[in-house]
Every structure is written in C-alpha cells, then in structure tokens.
C-alpha positions in Angstrom: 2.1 41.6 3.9 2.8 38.6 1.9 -1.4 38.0 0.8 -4.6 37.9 2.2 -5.8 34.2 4.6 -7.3 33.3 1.2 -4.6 33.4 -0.9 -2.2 31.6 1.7 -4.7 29.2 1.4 -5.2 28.8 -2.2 -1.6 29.2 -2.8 -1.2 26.0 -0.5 -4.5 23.7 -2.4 -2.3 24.1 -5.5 0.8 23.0 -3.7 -1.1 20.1 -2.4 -2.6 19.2 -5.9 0.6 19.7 -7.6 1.8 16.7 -5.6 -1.1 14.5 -5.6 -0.9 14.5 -9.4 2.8 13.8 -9.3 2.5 11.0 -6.8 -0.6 9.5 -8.9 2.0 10.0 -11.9 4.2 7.8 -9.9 1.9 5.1 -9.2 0.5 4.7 -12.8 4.0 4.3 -13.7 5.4 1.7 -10.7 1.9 -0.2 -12.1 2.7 0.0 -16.0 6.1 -1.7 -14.9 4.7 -4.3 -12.5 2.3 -5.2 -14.9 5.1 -5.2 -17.8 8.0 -7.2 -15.1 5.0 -9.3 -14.5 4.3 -10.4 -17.9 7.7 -10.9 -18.8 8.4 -13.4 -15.7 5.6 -15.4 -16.5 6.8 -15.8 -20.3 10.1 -16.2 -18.7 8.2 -19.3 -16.5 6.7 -20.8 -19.1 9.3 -21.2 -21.5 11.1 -22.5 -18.7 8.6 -25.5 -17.6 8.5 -26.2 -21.5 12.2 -26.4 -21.2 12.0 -28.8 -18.3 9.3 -31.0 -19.8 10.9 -31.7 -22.9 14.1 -32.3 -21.1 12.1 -34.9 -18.4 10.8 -36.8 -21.6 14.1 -37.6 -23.1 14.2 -35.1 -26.0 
C-alpha cells in the first residue's frame, strides 16, 4: 500500500506549499523588476523633457 489517507494527504499540503512559496518567489521578483523598470523609465522621462525644454528655449 503506498501510505495511510493521512499521509497522502500530508504528502500533498507539502506539494501545495512547495508551490505557493515558489509562486510568491515569483511575484516578489516580477515586483522588484517592475518597481526597478519603473524607476528607470521615469529617469529615462525626465531627462528627456529636460532635453526638450532646453532644446524649446533655444539652447
């Protein structure tokens, strides 16, 4: 027999917490880069309208 009802059952928790964590993992990352891609467009955007204002005054 391949384990008591219990064990199937624990055996199959773990499984299921095993890939919550992982998928959590996943999301904390995908947020760490949105936040990071984010930061870095809007420094990108900024320097940009600088760039446009200075060349709309002449300089």
């Amino acid at each position: 027999m391949a384990g008591s009802s219990s064990d199937r059952i624990e055996k199959a928790l773990a499984r299921i917490e095993a890939a919550a964590a992982a998928r959590a993992f996943t999301t904390a990352k995908l947020v760490r880069r949105h936040t990071l891609l984010r930061e870095r467009i809007e420094d990108a955007v900024t320097s940009l309208d600088a760039l446009i204002a200075r060349e709309g005054k002449g300089e």
